[in-house]
N, C-alpha and C positions, 0 to 999 in steps of 0.2 A: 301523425308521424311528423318528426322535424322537418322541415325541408333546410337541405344540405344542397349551400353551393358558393360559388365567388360570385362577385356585383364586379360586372365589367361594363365602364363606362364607354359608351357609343362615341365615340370620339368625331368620325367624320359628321354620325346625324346632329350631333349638338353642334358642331359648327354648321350648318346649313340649317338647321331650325333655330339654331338660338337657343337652347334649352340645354338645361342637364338632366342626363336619360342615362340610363343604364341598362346591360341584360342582366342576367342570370345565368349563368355559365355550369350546369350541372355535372358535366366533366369532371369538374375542380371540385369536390363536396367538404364546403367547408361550413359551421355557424355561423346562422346570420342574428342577427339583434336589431331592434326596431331601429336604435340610433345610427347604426351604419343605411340603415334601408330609408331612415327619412331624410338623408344626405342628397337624395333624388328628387326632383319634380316629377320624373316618370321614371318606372323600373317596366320593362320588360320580362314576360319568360314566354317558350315555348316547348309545349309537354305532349309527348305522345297522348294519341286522347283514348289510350287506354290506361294512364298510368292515374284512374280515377285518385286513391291517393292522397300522389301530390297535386291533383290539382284541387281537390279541396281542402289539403295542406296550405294552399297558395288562396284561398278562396279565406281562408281563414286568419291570416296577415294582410287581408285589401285587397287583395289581386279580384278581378273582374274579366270574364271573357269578354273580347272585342270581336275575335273572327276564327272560324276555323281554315284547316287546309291541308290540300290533296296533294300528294307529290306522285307523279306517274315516271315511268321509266320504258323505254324503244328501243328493243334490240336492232342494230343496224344493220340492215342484209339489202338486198339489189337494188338498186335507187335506178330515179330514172329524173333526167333534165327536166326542169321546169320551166316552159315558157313566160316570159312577163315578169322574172326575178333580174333584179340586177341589185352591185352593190352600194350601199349607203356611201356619199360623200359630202365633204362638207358644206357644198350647196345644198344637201337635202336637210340640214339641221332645223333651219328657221320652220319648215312646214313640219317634222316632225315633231318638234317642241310642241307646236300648235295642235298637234292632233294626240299626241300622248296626254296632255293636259284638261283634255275634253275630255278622253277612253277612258283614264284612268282615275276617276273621282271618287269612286267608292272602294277604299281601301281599308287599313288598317292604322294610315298617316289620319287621321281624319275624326271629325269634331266628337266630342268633347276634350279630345286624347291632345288633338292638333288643329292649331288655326283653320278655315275652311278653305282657304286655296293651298294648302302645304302638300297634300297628294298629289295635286297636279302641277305645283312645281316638282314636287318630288321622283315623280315619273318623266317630267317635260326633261330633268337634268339627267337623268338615268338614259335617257334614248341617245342625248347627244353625245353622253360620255361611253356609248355602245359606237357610234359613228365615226367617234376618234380614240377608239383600240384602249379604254380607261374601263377597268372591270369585265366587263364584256368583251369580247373581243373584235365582232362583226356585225355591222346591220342589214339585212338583206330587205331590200323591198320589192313589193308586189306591185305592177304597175296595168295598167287597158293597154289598149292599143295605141290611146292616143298618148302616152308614158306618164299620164297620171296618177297618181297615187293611189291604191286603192289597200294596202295593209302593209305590214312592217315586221321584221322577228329579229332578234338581238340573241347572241349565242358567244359561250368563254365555253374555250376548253377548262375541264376539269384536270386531264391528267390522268394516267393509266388505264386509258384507252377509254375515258368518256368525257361526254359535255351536257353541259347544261344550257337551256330556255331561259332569258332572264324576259322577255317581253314581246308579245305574240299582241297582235291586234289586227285585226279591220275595219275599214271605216265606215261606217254608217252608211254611205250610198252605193258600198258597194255587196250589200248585202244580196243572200241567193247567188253570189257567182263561184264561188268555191273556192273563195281566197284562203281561208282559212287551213284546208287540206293541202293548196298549193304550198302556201306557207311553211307548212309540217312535213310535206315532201321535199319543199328546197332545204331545208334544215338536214334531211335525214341527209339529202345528198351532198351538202356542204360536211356533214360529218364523214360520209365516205370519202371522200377527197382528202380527206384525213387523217383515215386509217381509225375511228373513232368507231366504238363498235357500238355503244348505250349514249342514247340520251334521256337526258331528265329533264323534269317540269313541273311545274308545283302551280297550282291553282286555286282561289278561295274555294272552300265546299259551299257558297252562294252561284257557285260560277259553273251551273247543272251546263250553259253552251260548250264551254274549253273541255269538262268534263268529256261530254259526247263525242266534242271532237278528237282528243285525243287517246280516244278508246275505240273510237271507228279508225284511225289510222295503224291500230296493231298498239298500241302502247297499255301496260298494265300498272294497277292501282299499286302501287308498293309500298304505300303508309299515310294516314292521316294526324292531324296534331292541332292542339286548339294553341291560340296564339292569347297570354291573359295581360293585365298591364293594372299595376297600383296606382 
């Protein structure tokens, strides 16, 4: 089968990598030809990963799977306050940078595709542009007693009455405490405050912990999709 669609150049990630990247815009189904697609350093798609197909459509013009991925979705019903949440501010940037840049190494920014520190800049700059209301809209963190750091979530309204997950983590020492759920409870209750009824979230399908977790907190699998890249 052809694969039909527009070459939409990544505009912000080529300025923050230095590269010229594009996606695949399948919405748009138009003919593509090798000379518009080798216009790219790197072309992007991502294909439901039932739409076997195109993706060996896409397998058969270069394309190579990097990663696949799980999108989940929370209906939002009784929340209940979370101790040891408070909100991100701009004093929290510099330790946040630092810890999203360690959590977040194994991505889909990442080697042969992209330089080896580019995922952890990539995430380091995504946390802080959650802490000052730039894509994301809010950072919430999880802290001990002593107000230490111990995990972090990042959430933008979507709009007609839902939001989305952009980055959920825990740190390392503070494993076995139940940050994680806390995390996914303050989110649900930052969404009732909002009158927001669904959340969503999207996780690598490498990523069996987010998986678990956010299938024990009530949330259901509502699509997966491999992510390929020329």
């Amino acid at each position: 089968m052809p694969v039909l669609a527009a070459v939409k150049p990544l505009e912000w990630e080529n300025h923050f990598f230095a590269r010229n990247s594009a996606r695949l815009d399948f919405a748009v189904p138009q003919s593509l030809n090798e000379a518009q697609l080798a216009q790219y350093d790197l072309l992007q798609a991502c294909v439901p990963s039932h739409q076997t197909a195109k993706i060996d459509a896409l397998s058969a013009l270069g394309f190579r799977l990097v990663e696949g991925e799980a999108d989940f979705s929370l209906a939002i019903q009784a929340t209940q306050r979370q101790t040891g949440i408070r909100i991100a501010r701009v004093e929290h940037i510099d330790a946040l940078r630092a810890a999203a840049s360690q959590l977040f190494v194994q991505s889909r920014f990442r080697e042969p595709w992209y330089p080896a520190d580019a995922s952890g800049r990539f995430y380091a700059q995504w946390i802080e542009n959650a802490v000052r209301g730039t894509f994301d809209h809010q950072c919430l963190l999880a802290v001990d007693e002593q107000g230490a750091l111990d995990g972090f979530v990042s959430l933008r309204e979507l709009g007609d009455g839902a939001a989305r997950i952009g980055l959920l983590a825990r740190l390392p020492h503070a494993s076995g405490k139940g940050v994680g759920q806390r995390l996914m409870h303050a989110a649900a209750d930052w969404c009732q405050a909002r009158r927001i009824a669904r959340l969503h979230v999207a996780t690598q399908l490498s990523n069996l912990a987010a998986m678990r977790l956010y299938l024990a907190c009530g949330a259901q699998l509502d699509s997966t999709a491999y992510w390929l890249y020329r």
